[in-house]
C-alpha positions in Angstrom: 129.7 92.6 91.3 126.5 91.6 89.3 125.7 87.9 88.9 122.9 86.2 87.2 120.5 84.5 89.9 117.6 83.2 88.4 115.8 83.5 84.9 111.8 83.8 84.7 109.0 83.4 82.3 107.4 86.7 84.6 109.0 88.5 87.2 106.3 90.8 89.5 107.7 94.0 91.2 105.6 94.6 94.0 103.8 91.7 96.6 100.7 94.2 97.3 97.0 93.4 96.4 98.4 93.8 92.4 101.2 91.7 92.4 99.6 88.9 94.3 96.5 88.7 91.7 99.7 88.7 88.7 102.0 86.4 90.1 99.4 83.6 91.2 97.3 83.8 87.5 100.7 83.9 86.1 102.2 80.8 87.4 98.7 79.0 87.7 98.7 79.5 83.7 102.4 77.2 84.1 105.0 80.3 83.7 108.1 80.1 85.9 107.1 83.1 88.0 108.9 85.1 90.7 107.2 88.1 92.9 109.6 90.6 94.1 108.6 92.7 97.0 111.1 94.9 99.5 110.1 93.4 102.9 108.6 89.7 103.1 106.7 90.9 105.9 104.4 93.3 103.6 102.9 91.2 101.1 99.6 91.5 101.0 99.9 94.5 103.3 96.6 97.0 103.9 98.0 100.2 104.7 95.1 101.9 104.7 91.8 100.8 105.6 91.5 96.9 106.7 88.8 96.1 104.5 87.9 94.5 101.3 85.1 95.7 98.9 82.6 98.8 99.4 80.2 100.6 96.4 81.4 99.1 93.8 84.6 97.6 94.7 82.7 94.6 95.9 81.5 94.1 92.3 85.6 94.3 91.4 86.2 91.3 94.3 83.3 89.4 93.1 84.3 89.4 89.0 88.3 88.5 90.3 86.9 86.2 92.4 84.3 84.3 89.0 87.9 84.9 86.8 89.7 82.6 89.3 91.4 85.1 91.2 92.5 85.1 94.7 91.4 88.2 96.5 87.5 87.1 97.6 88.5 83.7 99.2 91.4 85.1 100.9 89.1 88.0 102.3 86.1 85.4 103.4 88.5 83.8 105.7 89.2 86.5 107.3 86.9 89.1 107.7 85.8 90.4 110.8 82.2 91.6 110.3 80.9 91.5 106.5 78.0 94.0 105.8 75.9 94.4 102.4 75.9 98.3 101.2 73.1 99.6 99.7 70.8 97.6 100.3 67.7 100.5 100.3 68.4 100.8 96.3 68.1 99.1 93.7 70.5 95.0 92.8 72.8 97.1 90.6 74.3 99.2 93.4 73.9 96.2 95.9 77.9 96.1 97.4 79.5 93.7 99.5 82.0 95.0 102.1 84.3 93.2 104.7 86.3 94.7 107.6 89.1 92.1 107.7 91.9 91.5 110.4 94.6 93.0 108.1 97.6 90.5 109.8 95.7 87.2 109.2 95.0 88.6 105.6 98.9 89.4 105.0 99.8 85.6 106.4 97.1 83.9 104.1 98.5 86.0 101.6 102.1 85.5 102.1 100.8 81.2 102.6 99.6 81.1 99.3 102.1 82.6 97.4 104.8 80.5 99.4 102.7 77.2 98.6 101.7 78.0 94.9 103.7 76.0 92.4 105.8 77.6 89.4 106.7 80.5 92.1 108.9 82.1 94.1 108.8 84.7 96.9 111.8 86.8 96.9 112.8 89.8 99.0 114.4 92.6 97.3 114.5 95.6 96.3 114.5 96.2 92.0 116.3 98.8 91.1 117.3 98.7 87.8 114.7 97.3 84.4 116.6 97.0 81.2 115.2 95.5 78.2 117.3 93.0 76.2 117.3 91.1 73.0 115.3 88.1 75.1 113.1 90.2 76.9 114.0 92.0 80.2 117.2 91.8 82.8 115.9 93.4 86.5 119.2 94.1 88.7 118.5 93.7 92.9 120.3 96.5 95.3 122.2 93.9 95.9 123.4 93.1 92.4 121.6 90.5 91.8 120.3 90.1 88.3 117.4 88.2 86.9 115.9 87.2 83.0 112.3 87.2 82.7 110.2 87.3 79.5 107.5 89.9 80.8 107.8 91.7 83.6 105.0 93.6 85.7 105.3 96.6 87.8 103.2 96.3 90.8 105.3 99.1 92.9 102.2 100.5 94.8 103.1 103.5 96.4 106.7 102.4 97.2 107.9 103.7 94.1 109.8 107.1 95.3 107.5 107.1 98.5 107.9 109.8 100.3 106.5 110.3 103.6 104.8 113.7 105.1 103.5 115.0 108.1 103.4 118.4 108.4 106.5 120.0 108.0 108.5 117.0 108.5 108.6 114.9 105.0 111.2 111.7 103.9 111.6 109.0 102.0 110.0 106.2 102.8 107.2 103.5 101.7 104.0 102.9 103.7 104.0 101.5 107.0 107.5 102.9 107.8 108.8 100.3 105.1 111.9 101.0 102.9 110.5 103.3 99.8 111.9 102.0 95.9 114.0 104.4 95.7 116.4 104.0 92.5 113.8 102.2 90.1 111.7 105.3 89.0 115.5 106.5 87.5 115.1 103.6 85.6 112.0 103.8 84.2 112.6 107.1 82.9 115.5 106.3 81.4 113.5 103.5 79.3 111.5 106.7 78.3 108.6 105.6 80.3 106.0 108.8 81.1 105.7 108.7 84.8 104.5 111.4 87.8 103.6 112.0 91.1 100.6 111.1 92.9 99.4 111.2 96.4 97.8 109.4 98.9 97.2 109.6 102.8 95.7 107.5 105.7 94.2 108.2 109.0 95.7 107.5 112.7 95.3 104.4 115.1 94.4 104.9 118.0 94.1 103.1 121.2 90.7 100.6 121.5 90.8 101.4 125.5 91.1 105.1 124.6 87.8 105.0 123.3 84.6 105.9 125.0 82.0 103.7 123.2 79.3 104.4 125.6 77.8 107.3 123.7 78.9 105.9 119.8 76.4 104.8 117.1 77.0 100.8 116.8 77.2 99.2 113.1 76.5 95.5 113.3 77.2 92.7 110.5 74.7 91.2 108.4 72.9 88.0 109.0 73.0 85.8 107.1 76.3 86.2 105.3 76.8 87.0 102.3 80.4 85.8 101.2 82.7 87.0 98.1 84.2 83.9 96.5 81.6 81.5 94.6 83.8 79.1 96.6 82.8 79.8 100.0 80.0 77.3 101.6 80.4 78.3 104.7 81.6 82.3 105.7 81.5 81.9 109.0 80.2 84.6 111.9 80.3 88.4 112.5 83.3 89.0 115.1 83.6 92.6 115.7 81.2 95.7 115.7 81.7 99.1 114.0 80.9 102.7 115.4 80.1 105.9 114.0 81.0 109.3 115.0 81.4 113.0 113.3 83.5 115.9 113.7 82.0 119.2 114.4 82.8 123.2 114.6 85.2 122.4 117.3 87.0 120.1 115.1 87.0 122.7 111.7 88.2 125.6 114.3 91.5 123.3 115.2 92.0 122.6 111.4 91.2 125.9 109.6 93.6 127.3 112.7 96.7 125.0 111.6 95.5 125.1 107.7 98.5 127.0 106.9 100.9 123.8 108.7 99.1 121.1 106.0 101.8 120.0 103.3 99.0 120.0 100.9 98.5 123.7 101.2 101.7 124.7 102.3 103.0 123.7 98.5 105.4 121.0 99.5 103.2 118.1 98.2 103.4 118.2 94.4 101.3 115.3 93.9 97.7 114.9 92.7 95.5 113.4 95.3 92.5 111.5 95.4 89.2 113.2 94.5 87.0 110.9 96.4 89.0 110.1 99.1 90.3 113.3 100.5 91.9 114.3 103.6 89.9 115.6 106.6 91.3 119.0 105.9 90.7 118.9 102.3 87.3 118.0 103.6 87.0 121.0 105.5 87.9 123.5 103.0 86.0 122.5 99.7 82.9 121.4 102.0 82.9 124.8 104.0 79.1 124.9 104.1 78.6 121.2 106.4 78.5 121.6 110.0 80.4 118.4 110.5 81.3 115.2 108.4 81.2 111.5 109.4 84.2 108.9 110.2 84.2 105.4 111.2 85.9 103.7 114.3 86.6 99.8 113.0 88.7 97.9 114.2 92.5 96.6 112.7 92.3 92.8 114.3 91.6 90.5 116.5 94.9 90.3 118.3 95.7 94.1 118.0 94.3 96.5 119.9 94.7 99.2 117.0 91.5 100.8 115.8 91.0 102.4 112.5 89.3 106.1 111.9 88.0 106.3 108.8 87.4 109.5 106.5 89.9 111.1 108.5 93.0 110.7 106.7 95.6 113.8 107.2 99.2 115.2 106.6 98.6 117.8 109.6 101.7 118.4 111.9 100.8 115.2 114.8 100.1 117.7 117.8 97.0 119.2 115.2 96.1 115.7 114.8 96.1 115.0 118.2 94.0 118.5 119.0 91.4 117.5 116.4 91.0 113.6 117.7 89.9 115.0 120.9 87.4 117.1 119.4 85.5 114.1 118.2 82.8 112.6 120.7 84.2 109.0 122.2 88.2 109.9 120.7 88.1 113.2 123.6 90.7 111.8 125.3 92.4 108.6 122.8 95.9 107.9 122.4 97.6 107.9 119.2 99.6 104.7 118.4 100.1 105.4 114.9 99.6 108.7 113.3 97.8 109.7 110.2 100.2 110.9 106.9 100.3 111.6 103.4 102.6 109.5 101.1 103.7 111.0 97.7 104.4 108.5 95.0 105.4 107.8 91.5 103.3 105.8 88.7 102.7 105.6 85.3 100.3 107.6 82.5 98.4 104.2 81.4 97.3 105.7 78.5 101.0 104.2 77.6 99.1 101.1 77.6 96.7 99.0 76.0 93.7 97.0 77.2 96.0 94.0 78.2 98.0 96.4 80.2 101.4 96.0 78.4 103.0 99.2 77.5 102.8 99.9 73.6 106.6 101.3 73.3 107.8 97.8 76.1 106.5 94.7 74.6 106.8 92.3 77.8 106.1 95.3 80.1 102.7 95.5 82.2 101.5 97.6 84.8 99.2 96.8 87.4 97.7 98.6 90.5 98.2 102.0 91.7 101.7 102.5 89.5 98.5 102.7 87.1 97.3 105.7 88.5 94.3 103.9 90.2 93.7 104.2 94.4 92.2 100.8 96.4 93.1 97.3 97.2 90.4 95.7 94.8 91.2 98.1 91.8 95.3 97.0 92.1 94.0 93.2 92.5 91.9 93.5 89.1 94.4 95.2 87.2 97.2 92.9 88.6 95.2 89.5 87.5 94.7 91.1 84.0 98.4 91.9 83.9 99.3 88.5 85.1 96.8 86.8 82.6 98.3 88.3 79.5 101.7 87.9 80.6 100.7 84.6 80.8 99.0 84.2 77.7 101.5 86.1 75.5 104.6 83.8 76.7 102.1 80.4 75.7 101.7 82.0 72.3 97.8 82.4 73.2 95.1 84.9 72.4 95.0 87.8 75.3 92.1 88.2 77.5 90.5 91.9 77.1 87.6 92.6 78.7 85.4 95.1 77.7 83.2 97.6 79.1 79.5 95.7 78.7 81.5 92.3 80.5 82.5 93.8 83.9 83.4 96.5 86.3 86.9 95.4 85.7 86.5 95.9 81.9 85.6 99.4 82.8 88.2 99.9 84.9 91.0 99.5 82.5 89.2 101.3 79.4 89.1 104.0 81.5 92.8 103.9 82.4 94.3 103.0 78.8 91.5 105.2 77.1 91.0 108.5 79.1 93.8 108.5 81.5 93.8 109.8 85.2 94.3 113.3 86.1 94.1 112.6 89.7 94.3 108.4 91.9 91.3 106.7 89.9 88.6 105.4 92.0 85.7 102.8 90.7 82.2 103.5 91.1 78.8 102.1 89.9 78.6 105.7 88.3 81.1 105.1 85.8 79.5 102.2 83.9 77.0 102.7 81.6 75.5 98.9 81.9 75.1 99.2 85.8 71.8 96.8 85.5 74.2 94.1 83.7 76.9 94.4 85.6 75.8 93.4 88.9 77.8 91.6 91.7 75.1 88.9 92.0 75.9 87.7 88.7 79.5 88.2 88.1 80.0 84.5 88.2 77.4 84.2 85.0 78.8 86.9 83.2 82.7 85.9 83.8 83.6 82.4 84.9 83.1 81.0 81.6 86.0 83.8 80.6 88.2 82.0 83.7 87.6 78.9 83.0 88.5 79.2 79.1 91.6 80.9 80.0 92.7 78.1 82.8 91.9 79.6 85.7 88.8 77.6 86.6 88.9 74.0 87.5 86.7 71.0 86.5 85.0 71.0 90.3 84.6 74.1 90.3 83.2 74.7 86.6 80.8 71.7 87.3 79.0 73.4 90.6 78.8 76.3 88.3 77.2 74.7 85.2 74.7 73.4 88.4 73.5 76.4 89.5 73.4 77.7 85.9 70.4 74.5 85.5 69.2 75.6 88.5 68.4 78.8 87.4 67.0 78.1 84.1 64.5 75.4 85.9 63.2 78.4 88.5 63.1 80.6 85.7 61.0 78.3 83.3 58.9 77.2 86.4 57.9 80.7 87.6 57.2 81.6 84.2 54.8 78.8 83.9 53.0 78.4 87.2 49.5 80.5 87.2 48.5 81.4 90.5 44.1 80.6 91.0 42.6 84.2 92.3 42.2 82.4 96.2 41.4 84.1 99.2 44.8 83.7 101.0 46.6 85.2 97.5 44.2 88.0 97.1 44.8 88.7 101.4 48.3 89.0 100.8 47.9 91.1 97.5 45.3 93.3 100.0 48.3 93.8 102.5 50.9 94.6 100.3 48.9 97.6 99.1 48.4 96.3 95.5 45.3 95.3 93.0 43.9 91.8 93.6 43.4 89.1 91.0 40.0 87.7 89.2 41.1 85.5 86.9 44.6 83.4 87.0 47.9 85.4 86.6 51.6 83.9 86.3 53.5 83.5 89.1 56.2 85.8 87.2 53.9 88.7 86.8 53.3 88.7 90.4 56.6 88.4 91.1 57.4 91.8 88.7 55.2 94.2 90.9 57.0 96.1 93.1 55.2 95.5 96.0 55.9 91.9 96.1 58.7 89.4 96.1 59.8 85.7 96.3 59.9 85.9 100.1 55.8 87.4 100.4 54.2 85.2 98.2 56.2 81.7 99.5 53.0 80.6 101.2 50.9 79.9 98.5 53.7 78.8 95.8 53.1 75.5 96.4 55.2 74.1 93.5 58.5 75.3 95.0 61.2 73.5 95.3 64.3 74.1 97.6 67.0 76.5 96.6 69.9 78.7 97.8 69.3 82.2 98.2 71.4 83.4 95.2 69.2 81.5 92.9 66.2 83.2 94.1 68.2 86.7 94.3 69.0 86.3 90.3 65.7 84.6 89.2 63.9 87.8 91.3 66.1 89.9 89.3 65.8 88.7 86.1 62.2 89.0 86.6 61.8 92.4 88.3 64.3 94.0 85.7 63.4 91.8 82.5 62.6 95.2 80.3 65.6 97.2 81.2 68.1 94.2 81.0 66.9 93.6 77.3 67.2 96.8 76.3 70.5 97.4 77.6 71.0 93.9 76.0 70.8 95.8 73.2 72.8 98.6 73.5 75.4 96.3 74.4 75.2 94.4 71.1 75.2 97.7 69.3 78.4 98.6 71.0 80.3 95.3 70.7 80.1 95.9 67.0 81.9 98.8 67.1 84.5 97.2 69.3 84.5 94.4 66.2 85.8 97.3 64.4 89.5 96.9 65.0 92.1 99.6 63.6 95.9 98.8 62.9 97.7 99.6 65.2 100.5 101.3 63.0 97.8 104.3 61.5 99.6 107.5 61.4 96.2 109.7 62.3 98.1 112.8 61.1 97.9 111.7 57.6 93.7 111.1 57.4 92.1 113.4 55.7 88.6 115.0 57.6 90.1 114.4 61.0 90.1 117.5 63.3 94.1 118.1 64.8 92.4 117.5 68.7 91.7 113.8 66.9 94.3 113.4 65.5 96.8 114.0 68.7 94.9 112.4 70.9 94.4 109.2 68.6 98.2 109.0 67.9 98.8 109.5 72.0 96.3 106.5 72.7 95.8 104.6 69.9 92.9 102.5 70.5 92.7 99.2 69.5 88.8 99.7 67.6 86.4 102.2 66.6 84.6 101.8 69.7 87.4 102.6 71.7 88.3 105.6 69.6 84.8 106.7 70.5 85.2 107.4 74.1 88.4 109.3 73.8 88.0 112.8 74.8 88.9 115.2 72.1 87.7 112.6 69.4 84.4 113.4 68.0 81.1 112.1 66.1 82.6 113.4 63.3 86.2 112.1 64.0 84.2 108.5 64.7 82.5 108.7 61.4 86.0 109.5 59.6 87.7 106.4 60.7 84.7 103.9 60.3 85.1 105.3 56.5 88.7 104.9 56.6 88.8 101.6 58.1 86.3 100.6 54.8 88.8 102.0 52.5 91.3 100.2 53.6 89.6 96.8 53.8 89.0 97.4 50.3 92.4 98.0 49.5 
């Protein structure tokens, strides 16, 4: 028999790396908040790789972490070796990564939720969503039933999971965990558009399986760089990371068994990830390379599990285990978990808009990979954006949209509720067109002020960050001014370096903005400066080096932003303007963008389409 158990400002479906980021902004923001998840001992669970960040996912950390999100101070505490990607190009591609012990990050996790106030941590299983006069009435496999206001699906890839290896497939979530298996019924029945993706994950294996002796070692980076704004002190490099790579051994044993994967066998309907694919698929669309390249890193400090990276399968296990001992240093390692494909439902988020509510289910948000997105740090930026507006919408407050020219995350979701996903959407610096804005350095300039408007952001916090704002502006004014006299030791250094000495005096900034030189080469005879933290210097350098392209891009931005000031109803039949082609007009009425500018990056929707609605909108301001 059903009985009413609780009643909620928001109720979160799911505890992953989404619905942690919702439910903590959520009840931070002071809504009654309860986080639903199927097994307590999952929250916060990394199913896949044990690390946080990567190309461009550290910039994702980073801006949750300026908003007042959770994810970066969680993953400083316990990362096991933290190492700075791509460092050999240029500050806009700079990304910070973390291999973390993926049980002390599910316990912090799991702490924090348990210990935040106006929230609850409950374990069950939602299998029913109905919407009612009040808002929304979610129903428990146990009967349980629960009010809530808004409500945000964070599901992950337990929503119809479905496990496969081979040619053995069943229901199930990740990690062996109970799959949500009567929800997606539900959703459909509300009329929400939903379909199948996949995902998959490589095997575990044995640390004292491994022969090391012969491996390529990856080391941490010293000094640390941490992801929270927060963190004074990150602490020391634990563990070390090796490298290996298949080779023609390894693509005989899977071109032999080809005909055994799932994926090309027919049984797995979903779409999988382009960027991420399976060592098989890796095989077959890459024919042409001799071998590819995994990672061995490990899962923990108290496990003995390690984690093989770029080699994520649904082969039959005795293929598996034939490959693995192909590899140099795995010839002869033992198994303990192994690799497998998961199959999963989520949502179109063109449903959506830029706050991530569905249009058709005011109250209704979506978060995370039910989006149609892949990664830990995507799910945690949609799932504090979700939790935000939730948030904001019950307090009868203005909604926090983020656009493209703010942040990686803005990107993010104009991607999602503008062009859709055909296939798990993965962020990269190649998707944003303000890559030289948008860097991880400064994600704390560009977005805590957004935070700390919105309530996320304290008073001690918002002061250290007003601080190193000063601090900035002083370098910046200082270098600007300071000429450097054409002396011997400046002119040796210039000599070294490879570029043109100085006669006559030159600013300290316009020897700073040659390539050749840097903060660090010319500290000897910059006798006016004062002491300051590395990520001072690293932004001042920056703004320097890069003063040209940041203002034009400045620029663009501003030209852009007007557009986005360009807001359309959101009741516009399209079919009815005149001038619009039918691609335009079907594609409009599926998305229906909240300005101009978004209208512009729909695809189907043209200059011409862009320049119809911009005379539209005019005619209807003028009544």
């Amino acid at each position: 028999m059903k009985f009413l158990a609780g009643e909620f400002d928001v109720a979160v479906i799911g505890a992953g790396h989404a619905g942690i980021e919702a439910g903590l902004a959520a009840a931070r923001l002071g809504c009654s908040t309860c986080v639903f998840t199927i097994n307590m001992d999952a929250v916060g669970n990394c199913p896949c790789n044990p690390s946080i960040g990567g190309t461009a996912k550290g910039h994702l950390v980073r801006e949750i972490d300026a908003l007042g999100g959770e994810m970066g101070k969680a993953a400083d505490e316990c990362f096991l070796q933290s190492r700075m990607l791509n460092r050999g190009k240029g500050p806009a591609v700079h990304s910070l990564r973390a291999q973390i012990d993926r049980r002390a990050y599910s316990t912090r996790m799991k702490h924090t939720l348990e210990l935040q106030e106006n929230l609850e941590l409950k374990q069950a299983e939602i299998t029913e969503l109905e919407k009612t006069d009040e808002g929304w009435m979610l129903t428990t496999r146990l009967e349980a039933q629960y009010k809530a206001k808004a409500v945000i699906l964070a599901t992950g890839t337990y929503l119809g999971g479905k496990i496969y290896v081979g040619d053995v497939s069943y229901e199930s979530g990740p990690d062996g965990m109970f799959p949500s298996k009567y929800l997606p019924a539900s959703l459909e029945k509300l009329g929400m558009n939903i379909r199948r993706f996949k995902t998959g994950t490589p095997a575990r294996v044995l640390r004292s399986s491994i022969d090391f002796s012969d491996l390529e070692e990856q080391c941490g980076d010293d000094p640390i760089v941490p992801f929270s704004y927060d963190t004074t002190d990150p602490g020391e490099n634990k563990v070390k990371c090796y490298v290996s790579w298949t080779n023609e051994k390894t693509k005989k044993v899977i071109l032999d068994n080809i005909s055994r994967s799932p994926m090309y066998s027919g049984k797995i309907e979903g779409i999988g990830p382009r960027y991420c694919p399976s060592i098989e698929d890796k095989i077959v669309r890459f024919s042409d390379k001799p071998r590819h390249q995994l990672f061995i890193e490990p899962c923990g400090l108290d496990t003995e599990e390690m984690y093989i990276q770029g080699m994520s399968s649904s082969l039959p296990e005795d293929v598996q285990l034939e490959f693995y001992h192909t590899i140099k240093g795995l010839e002869h390692c033992s198994v303990m978990r192994p690799a497998y494909a998961i199959e999963y439902f989520c949502a179109d988020p063109v449903q959506m808009r830029s706050t991530l509510e569905f249009m058709e289910f005011p109250g209704l948000y979506g978060a995370g990979q039910f989006n149609g997105s892949s990664g830990y740090e995507e799910a945690a930026a949609q799932g504090l954006v979700a939790g935000v507006n939730a948030a904001l919408k019950i307090l009868g407050k203005e909604p926090m949209i983020l656009d493209r020219a703010s942040s990686y995350i803005g990107t993010l979701i104009d991607d999602l509720v503008t062009k859709g996903c055909n296939d798990p959407y993965r962020m990269m610096t190649s998707r944003s067109e303000y890559r030289l804005i948008l860097r991880q350095d400064n994600a704390d300039v560009r977005l805590t002020p957004v935070g700390r408007k919105i309530g996320l952001i304290g008073d001690d916090r918002w002061q250290r960050f007003n601080n190193k704002l000063e601090r900035i502006n002083k370098e910046l004014e200082r270098v600007k001014a300071t000429v450097m006299s054409p002396t011997d030791e400046i002119n040796s250094i210039l000599r070294e370096r490879n570029t043109s000495e100085i006669r006559t005096g030159v600013r300290l900034a316009d020897l700073i903005k040659r390539p050749e030189l840097n903060y660090e080469v010319l500290s000897s005879v910059d006798t006016t400066r004062t002491e300051n933290d590395r990520s001072i210097l690293e932004q001042v350098e920056i703004e320097i080096k890069y003063e040209g392209y940041i203002n034009r891009q400045l620029i663009i931005i501003d030209h852009v932003r007007k557009l986005e000031e360009k807001r359309l109803p959101q009741d516009i039949d399209y079919s009815t303007i005149d001038g619009l082609r039918l691609e335009a007009r079907e594609k409009l009425n599926k998305v229906r963008p909240e300005s101009i500018g978004q209208a512009s990056r729909i695809s189907g929707v043209s200059p011409a389409d862009i320049s119809v609605l911009v005379i539209y909108l005019a005619s209807l301001k003028r009544g």
